[in-house]
C-alpha positions as CSV (number, residue, x, y, z in Angstrom):
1,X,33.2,-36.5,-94.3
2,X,34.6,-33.4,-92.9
3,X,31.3,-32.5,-91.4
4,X,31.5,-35.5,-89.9
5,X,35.2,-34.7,-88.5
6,X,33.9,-31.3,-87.2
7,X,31.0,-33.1,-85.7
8,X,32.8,-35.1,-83.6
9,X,35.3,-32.2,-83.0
10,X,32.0,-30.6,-81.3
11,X,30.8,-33.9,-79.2
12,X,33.7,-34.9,-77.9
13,X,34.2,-31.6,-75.3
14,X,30.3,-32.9,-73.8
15,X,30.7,-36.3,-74.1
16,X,33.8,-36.8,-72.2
17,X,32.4,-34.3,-69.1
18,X,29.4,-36.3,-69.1
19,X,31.0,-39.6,-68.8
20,X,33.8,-38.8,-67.2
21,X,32.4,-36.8,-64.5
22,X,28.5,-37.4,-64.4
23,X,27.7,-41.1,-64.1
24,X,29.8,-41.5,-61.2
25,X,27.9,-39.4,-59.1
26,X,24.7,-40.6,-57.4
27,X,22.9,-43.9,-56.6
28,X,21.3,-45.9,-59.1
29,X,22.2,-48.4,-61.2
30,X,25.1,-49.6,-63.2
31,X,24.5,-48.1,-66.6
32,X,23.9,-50.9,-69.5
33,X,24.8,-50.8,-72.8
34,X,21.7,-49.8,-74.3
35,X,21.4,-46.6,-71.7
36,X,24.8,-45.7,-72.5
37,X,23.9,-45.8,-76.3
38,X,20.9,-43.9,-75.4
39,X,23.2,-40.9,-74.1
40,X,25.9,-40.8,-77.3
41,X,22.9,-41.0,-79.4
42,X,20.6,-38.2,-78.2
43,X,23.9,-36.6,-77.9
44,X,24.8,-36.9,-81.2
45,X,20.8,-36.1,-82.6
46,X,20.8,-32.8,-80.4
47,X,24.3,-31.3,-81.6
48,X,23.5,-32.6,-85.6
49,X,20.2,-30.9,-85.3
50,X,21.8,-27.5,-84.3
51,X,24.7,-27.2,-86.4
52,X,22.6,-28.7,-89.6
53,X,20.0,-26.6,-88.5
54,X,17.8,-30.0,-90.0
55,X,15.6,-31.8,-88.3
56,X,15.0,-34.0,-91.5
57,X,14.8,-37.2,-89.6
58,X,16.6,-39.5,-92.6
59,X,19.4,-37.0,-92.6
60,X,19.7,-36.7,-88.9
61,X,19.4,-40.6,-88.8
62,X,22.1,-41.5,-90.7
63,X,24.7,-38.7,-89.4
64,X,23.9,-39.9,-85.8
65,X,24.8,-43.5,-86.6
66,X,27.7,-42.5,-88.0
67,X,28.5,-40.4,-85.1
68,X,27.9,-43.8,-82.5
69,X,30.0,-45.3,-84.6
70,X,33.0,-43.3,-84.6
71,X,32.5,-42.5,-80.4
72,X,31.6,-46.1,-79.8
73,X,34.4,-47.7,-78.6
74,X,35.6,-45.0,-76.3
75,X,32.0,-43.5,-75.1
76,X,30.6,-46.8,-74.1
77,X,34.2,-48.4,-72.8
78,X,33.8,-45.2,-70.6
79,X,30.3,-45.6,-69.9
80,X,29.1,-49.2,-69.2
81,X,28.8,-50.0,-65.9
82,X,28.9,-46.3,-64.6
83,X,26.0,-45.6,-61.6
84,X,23.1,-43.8,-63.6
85,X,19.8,-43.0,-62.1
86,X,16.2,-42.8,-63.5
87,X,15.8,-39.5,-62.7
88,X,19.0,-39.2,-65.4
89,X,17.9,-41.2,-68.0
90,X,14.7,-39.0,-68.4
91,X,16.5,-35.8,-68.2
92,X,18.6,-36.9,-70.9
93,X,15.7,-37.4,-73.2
94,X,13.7,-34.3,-72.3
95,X,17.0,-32.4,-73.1
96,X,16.7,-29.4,-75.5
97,X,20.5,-29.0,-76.1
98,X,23.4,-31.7,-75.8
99,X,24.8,-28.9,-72.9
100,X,21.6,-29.2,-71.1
101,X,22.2,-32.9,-70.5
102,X,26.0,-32.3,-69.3
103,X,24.7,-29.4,-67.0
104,X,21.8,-30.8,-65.8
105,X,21.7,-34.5,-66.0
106,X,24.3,-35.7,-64.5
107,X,24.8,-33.1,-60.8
């Protein structure tokens, strides 16, 4: 549990920029649900990957859904509806590192 508690300590800095400053910007589309648990979740894989150093998929699995379900209510209530593009939504996924998708998704 507290690796969970540090974990979140870590994501919240880069999920807040994101949302709070990325999906505003731009044309696009209002950003569903599913999108918007697209972002927490890669998020959340890239960040347990580097400070587990695993890429066990059942270990990283479960820690990420715990990690959407401690962010949900706040990351998507903060998300939904938000302008995303296309161009966004594919950066996110070919992101290497949860900072490459605040620095370079969402300009």
């Amino acid at each position: 549990m507290r690796s969970l508690r540090f974990l979140l300590a870590r994501l919240a800095p880069p999920a807040a920029l994101l949302l709070g400053l990325g999906l505003l910007v731009g044309c696009g589309h209002p950003a569903s649900d599913k999108e918007c648990q697209e972002i927490v979740e890669r998020i959340a894989t890239l960040e347990i990957e580097k400070t587990a150093g695993s890429s066990d998929s059942k270990t990283v699995g479960e820690q990420v859904d715990e990690t959407k379900k401690a962010l949900a209510t706040n990351t998507l209530k903060d998300c939904v509806g938000k302008r995303i593009t296309e161009r966004a939504m594919a950066c996110v996924h070919a992101a290497k590192s949860s900072q490459q998708i605040v620095d370079d998704c969402f300009k």
